[in-house]
N, C-alpha and C positions, 0 to 999 in steps of 0.2 A: 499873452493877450487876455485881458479882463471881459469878464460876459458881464451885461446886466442882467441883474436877477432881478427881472419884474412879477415874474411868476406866480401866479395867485396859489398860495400853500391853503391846505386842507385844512381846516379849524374846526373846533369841538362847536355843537348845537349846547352844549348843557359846559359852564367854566365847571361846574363839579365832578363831573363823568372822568374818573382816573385814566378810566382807556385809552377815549380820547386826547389827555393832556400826555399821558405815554407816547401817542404814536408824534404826536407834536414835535414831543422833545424829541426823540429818533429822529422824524424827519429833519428837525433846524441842526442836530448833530450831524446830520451827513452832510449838510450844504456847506456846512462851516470847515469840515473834514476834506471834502475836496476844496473850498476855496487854497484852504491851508497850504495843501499840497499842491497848488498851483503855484502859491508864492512859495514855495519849498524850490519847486524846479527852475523857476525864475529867476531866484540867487542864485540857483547852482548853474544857471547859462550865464549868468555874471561874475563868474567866479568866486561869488563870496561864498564859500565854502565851510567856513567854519557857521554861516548864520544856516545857510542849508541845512545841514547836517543838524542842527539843533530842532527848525523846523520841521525835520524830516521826524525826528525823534518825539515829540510833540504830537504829531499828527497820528504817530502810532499810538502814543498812550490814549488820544485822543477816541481813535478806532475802537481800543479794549473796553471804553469806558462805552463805548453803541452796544457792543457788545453784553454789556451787564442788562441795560435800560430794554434791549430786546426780550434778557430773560427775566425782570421785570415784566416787561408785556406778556408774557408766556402764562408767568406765577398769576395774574391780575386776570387773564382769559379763562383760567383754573375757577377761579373764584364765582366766575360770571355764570360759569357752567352749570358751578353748586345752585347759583343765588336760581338759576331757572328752571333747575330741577326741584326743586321744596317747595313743602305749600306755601299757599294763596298767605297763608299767615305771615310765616317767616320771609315769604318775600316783602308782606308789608315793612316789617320790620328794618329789615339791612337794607329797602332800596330808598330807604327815607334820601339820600345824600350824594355817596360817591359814586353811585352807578349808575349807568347810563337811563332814560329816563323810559324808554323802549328794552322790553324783552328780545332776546334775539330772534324769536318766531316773528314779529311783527315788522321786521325789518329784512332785508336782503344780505346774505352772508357777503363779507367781503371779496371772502374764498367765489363766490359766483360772478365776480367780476375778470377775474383774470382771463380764464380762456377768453372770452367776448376781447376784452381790449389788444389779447394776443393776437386775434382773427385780426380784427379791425387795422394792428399795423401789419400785419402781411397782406392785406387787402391792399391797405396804400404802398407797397413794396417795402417793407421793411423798419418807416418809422412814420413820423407824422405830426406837426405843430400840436400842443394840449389841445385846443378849442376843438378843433378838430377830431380827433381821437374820442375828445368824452360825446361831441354829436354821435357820431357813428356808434359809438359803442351803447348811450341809450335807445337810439333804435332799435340796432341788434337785442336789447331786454324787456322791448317794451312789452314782451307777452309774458315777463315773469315779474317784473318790479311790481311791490305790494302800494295800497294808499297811503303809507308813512315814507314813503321812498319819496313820494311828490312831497312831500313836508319841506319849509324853507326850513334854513341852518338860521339859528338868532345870532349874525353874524353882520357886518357892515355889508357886503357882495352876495346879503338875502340868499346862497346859494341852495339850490335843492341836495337833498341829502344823496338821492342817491348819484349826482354829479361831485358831491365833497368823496364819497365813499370809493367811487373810480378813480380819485386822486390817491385815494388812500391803500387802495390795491394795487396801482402803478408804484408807490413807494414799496411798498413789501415786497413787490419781484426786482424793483431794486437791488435791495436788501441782503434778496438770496440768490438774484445774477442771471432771473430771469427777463430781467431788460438790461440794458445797457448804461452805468453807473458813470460814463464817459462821455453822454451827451451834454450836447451845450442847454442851456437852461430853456425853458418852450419844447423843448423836443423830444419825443419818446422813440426809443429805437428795441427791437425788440434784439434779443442776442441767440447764438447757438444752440445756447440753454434752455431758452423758451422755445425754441423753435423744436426740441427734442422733448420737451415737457408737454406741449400742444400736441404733435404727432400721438403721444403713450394716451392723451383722451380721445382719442376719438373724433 
């Protein structure tokens, strides 16, 4: 069965910002990654076998290649680190282009979105349509979100940033299996994982 992906994906405020075109690509790699392996199982419930199995093999190398692009993001958050710990000078200097156009003090860590939207799907028992989930969950922040957080995304869907950012922390526990990588498109489900990561904060 084919889902439609109407889904509104996270998008960069700034086409320069590497970060942001990192977590992009990650995220359009994973959608692509399971479509794959949806028409991977497909054939192999049809018996074509030989296409499966090609499919199948595909979708793995497809996987390793998320893989590099994550540690990509890793090497590029290293970078960002440096750029906001140096002077006022040198940050003139390096933030002329590829970097985001916001220091990370002036913004809300991504990493602060997670617990909140882990609460917010065990609130709703377990999972809960996007719109949904990112209401609740800026509630749940309205006593921490900074005034660039209300900043819109220069995006067609005008989105506020820190609604693009809850999208963008939903994909990261993705990622690492703190939600569930198996729901239908719209839907956030939290998993085992997260439910055992949430208990260890508190």
């Amino acid at each position: 069965m084919k889902t439609n992906r109407t889904a509104t994906a996270p998008v960069s405020p700034d086409n320069d910002d590497v970060s942001a075109a990192l977590r992009l690509l990650a995220e359009s790699l994973e959608e692509e990654e399971k479509r794959i392996r949806g028409e991977g199982s497909k054939a192999m419930n049809e018996g074509d076998y030989d296409t499966a199995t090609a499919v199948i093999d595909f979708a793995k190398r497809l996987l390793a290649f998320q893989k590099k692009v994550a540690g990509l993001e890793k090497e590029w958050d290293d970078l960002e680190d440096l750029r906001d710990k140096a002077t006022p000078a040198v940050q003139e200097i390096v933030s002329k282009r590829f970097f985001g156009r916001s220091k990370r003090g002036d913004i809300t860590s991504q990493d602060d979105y997670c617990a909140p939207i882990l609460r917010v799907l065990i609130e709703m028992g377990g999972s809960g349509k996007t719109k949904d989930v990112i209401v609740k969950v800026g509630e749940k922040m309205k006593t921490i979100l900074k005034p660039k957080d209300y900043e819109k995304t220069a995006t067609r869907t005008k989105e506020l940033r820190w609604q693009n950012n809850t999208r963008w922390a939903r994909q990261a526990m993705v990622d690492d299996g703190r939600l569930k990588n198996t729901s239908p498109t719209g839907l956030w489900e939290i998993s085992d994982k997260g439910r055992a990561w949430l208990k260890k904060q508190g």
